[in-house]
C-alpha positions in Angstrom: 8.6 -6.7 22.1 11.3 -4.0 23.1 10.7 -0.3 22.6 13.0 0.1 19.6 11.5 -2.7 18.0 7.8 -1.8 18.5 8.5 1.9 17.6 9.9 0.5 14.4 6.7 -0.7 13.4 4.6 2.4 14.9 6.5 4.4 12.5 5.0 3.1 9.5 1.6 3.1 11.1 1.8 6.7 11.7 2.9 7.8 8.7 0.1 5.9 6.9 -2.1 7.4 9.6 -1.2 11.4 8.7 -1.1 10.7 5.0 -4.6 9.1 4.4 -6.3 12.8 4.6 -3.7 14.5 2.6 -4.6 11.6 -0.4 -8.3 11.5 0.1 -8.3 15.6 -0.4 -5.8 15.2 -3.5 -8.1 12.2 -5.2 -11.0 15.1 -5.3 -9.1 18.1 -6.4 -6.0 17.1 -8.4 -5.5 16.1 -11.7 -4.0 11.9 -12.6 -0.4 12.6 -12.0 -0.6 13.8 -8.2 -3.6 11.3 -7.8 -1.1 8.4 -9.1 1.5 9.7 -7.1 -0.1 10.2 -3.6 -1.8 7.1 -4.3 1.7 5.1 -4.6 2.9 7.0 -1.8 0.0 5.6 0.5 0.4 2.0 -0.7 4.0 2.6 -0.3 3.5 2.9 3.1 1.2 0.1 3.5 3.5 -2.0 2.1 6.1 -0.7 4.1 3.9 -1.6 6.8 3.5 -4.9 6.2 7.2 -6.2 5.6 8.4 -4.2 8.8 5.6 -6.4 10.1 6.7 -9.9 8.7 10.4 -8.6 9.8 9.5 -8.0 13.3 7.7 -11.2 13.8 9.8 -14.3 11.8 7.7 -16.8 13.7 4.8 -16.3 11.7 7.0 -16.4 8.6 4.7 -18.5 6.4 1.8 -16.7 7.4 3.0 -13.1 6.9 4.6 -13.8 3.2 1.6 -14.2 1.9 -0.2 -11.1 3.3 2.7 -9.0 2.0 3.0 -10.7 -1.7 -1.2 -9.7 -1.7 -0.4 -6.4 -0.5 2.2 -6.3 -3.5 -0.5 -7.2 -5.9 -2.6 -4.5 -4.2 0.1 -1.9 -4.8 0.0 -2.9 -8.2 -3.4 -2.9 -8.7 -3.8 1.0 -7.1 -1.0 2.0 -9.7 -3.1 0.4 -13.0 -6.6 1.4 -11.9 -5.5 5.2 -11.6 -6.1 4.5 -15.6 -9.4 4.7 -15.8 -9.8 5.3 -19.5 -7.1 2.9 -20.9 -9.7 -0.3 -20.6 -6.6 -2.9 -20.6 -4.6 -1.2 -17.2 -7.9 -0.8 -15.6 -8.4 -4.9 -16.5 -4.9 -5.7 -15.2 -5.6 -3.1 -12.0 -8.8 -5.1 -11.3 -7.2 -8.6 -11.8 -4.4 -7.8 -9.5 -6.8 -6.8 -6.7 -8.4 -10.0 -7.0 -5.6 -12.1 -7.0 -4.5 -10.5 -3.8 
């Protein structure tokens, strides 16, 4: 892997990396909106993550679409369940988890 490529993929990693405390201290302090948004903003990334992943490496093609379509349905699933107390987003937030 050359260093332009590798660093493209470090990148996301590290932005995931410095992002993770600034979310976990937000989930116990802040009200829904910055909760839904910081959470979006780390599954973003993870996301992210995974299709500079499947980009970097087209061998493994068949392989990688599928962890980035579950990591879709996990996105989706962190944006319903931030609605707690709407019972049908937090069904669809929980189904989407367990289809990915």
């Amino acid at each position: 892997m050359k260093v332009g490529v590798s660093m493209f993929f470090i990148v996301p990693c590290l932005l995931m990396t410095l992002w993770l405390p600034f979310y976990i201290w937000t989930v116990y302090s802040s009200d829904r909106s910055v909760i839904l948004k910081t959470k979006l903003t780390a599954s973003t990334i993870f996301l992210l993550t995974g299709i500079v992943a499947l980009i970097l490496n087209p061998e493994t093609f068949q392989y990688a679409i599928f962890i980035v379509i579950a990591q879709i349905f996990g996105f989706t699933g962190d944006a319903l369940l931030v609605f707690k107390k709407n019972i049908k987003s937090f069904k669809l937030g929980i189904t989407s988890f367990l289809i990915g």
